[in-house]
C-alpha positions as CSV (number, residue, x, y, z in Angstrom):
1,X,-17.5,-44.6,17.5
2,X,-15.8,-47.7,19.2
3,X,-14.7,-47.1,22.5
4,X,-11.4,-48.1,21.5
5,X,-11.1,-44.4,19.7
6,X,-12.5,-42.3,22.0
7,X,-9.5,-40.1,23.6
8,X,-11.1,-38.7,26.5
9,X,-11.9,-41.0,29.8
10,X,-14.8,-39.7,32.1
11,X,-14.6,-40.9,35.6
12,X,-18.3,-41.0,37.2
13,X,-19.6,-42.2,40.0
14,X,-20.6,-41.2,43.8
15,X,-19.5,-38.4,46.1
16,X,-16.4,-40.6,48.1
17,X,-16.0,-42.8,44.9
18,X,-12.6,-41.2,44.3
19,X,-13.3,-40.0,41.0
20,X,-11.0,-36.9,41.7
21,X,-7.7,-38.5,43.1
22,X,-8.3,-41.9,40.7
23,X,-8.7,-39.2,38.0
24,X,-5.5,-37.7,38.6
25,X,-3.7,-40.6,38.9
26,X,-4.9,-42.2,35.7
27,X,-4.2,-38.9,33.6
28,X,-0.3,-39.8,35.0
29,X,-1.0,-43.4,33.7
30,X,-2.4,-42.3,30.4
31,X,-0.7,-39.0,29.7
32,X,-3.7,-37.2,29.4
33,X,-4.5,-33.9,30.9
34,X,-7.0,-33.8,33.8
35,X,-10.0,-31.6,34.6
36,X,-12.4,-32.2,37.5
37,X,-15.6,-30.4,36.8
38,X,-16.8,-29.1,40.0
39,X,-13.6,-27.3,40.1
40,X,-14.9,-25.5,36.8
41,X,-18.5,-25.1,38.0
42,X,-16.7,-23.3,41.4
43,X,-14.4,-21.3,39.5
44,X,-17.5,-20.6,36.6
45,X,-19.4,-19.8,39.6
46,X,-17.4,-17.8,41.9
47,X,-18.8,-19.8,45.1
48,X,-18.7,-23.3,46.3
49,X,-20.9,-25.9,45.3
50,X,-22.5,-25.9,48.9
51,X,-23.2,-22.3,48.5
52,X,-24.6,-22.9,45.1
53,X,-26.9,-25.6,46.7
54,X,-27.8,-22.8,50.1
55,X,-28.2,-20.2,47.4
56,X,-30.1,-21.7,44.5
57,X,-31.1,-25.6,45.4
58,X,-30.0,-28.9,43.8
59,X,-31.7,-28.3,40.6
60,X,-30.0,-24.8,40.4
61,X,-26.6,-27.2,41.2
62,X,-27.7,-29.8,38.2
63,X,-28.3,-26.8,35.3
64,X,-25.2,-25.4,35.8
65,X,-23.1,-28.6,35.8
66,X,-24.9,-29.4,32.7
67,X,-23.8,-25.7,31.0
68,X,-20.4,-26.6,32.1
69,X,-20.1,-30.3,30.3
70,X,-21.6,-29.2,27.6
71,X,-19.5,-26.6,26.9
72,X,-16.3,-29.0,27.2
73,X,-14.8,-29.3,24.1
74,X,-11.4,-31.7,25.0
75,X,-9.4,-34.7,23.6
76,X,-7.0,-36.8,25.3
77,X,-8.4,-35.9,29.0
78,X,-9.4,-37.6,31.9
79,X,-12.6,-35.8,33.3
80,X,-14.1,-36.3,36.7
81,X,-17.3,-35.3,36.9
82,X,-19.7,-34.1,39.8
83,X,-21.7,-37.1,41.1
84,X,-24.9,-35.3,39.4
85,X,-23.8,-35.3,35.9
86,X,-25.7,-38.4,35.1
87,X,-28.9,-36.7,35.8
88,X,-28.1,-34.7,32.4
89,X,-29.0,-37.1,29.4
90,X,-27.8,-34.3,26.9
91,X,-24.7,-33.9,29.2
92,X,-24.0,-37.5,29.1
93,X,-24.8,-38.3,25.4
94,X,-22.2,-35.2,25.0
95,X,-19.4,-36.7,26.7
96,X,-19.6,-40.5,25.3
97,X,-18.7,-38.6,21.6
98,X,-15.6,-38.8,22.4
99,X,-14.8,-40.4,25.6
100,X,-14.9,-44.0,27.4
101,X,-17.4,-43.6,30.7
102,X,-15.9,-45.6,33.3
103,X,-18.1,-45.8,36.4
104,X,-16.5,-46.1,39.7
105,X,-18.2,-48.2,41.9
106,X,-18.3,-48.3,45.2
107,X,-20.8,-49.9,47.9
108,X,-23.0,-47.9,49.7
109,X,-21.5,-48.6,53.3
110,X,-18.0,-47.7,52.1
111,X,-19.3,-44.8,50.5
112,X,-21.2,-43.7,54.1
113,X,-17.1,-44.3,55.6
114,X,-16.0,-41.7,53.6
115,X,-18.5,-39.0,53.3
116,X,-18.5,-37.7,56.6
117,X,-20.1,-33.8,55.6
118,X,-22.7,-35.4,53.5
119,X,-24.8,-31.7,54.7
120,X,-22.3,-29.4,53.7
121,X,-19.8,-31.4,51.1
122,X,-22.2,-29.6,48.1
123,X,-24.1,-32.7,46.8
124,X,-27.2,-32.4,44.8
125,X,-30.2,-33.3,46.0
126,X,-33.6,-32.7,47.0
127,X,-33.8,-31.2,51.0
128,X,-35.7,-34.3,52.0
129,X,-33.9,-37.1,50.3
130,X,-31.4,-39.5,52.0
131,X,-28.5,-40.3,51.2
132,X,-29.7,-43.8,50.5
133,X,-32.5,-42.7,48.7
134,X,-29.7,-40.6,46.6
135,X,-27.2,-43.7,46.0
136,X,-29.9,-45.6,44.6
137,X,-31.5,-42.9,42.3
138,X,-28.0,-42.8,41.1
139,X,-26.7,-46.1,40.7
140,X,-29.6,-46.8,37.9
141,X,-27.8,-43.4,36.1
142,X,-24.8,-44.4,36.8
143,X,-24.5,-48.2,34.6
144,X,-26.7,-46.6,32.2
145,X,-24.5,-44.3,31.5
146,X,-21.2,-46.7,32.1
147,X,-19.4,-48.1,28.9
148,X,-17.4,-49.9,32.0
149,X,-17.5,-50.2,35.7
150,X,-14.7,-50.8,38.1
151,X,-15.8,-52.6,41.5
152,X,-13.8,-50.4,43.5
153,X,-14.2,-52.4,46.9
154,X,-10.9,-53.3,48.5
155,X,-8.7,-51.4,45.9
156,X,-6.5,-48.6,46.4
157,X,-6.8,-45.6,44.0
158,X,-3.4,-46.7,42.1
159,X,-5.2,-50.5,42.3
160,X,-8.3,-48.7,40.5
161,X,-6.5,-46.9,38.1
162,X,-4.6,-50.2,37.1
163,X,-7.4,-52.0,36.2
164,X,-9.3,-49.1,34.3
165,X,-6.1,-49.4,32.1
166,X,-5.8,-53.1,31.8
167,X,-9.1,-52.6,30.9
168,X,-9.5,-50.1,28.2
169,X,-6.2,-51.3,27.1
170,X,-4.8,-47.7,27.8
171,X,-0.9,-47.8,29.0
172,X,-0.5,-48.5,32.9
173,X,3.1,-47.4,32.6
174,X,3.9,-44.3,34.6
């Protein structure tokens, strides 16, 4: 299906990348609903996603955000995803049926400025990997996953959201 009829817009991208609060503002943009999965995985859960990780490890983390995109079944939505749903092939393949991928992307030294509880914010990954290690694991997901990818350096979230509609041809008009 061209992207061009796809209702849904999935927002991916790093912890920091501003998936959440560009997501929010694009559903206002588009009128579309919103939905930010790691609220669902919390609320599926019970528990935070740094409890999930202190309870159950990363992998634990990535199986259940998996259960939980799989099990969306929405049109006409703006979804921002965890920063591990990438690592979910079936997850991702899922979620391009019906929806434009738009990777958010943001340099890693930006990224570093506004993560500042990297150890407790609830991100996936292994006990001994960095966080560099992890944005460049990622990246490689992320663009092979993207159908687009907004260079988020030196934009605002309003700025971002913008261009993802002058870009999808979606209406900016509030």
């Amino acid at each position: 299906m061209p992207p061009s009829h796809r209702s849904n817009i999935v927002l991916i991208g790093m912890p920091g990348a501003g998936k959440s609060t560009v997501g929010v503002i694009l559903a206002k943009h588009t009128s579309r609903d919103f939905v930010d999965t790691d609220l669902l995985i919390q609320t599926s859960e019970q528990r935070s996603l740094q409890r999930i990780l202190d309870e159950n490890g990363h992998i634990a983390l990535r199986e259940i955000e998996e259960r939980i995109l799989l099990s969306l079944d929405l049109t006409h939505h703006v979804i921002a995803t965890g920063g591990s749903a990438a690592y979910s092939e079936k997850a991702m393949m899922h979620l391009e049926k019906e929806s434009i991928v738009v990777f958010l992307h943001v340099p890693f030294a930006v990224i570093l400025e506004r993560v500042r509880d990297f150890a407790t914010r609830g991100i996936a990954r292994a006990p001994d990997q960095s966080f560099s290690d992890l944005f460049d694991e990622r990246y490689a997901l992320y663009k092979k996953y993207a159908d687009l990818t907004i260079a988020c350096e030196g934009l605002d979230q309003e700025q971002v959201s913008e261009t993802i509609c002058r870009r999808i041809g979606a209406d900016a008009r509030v």
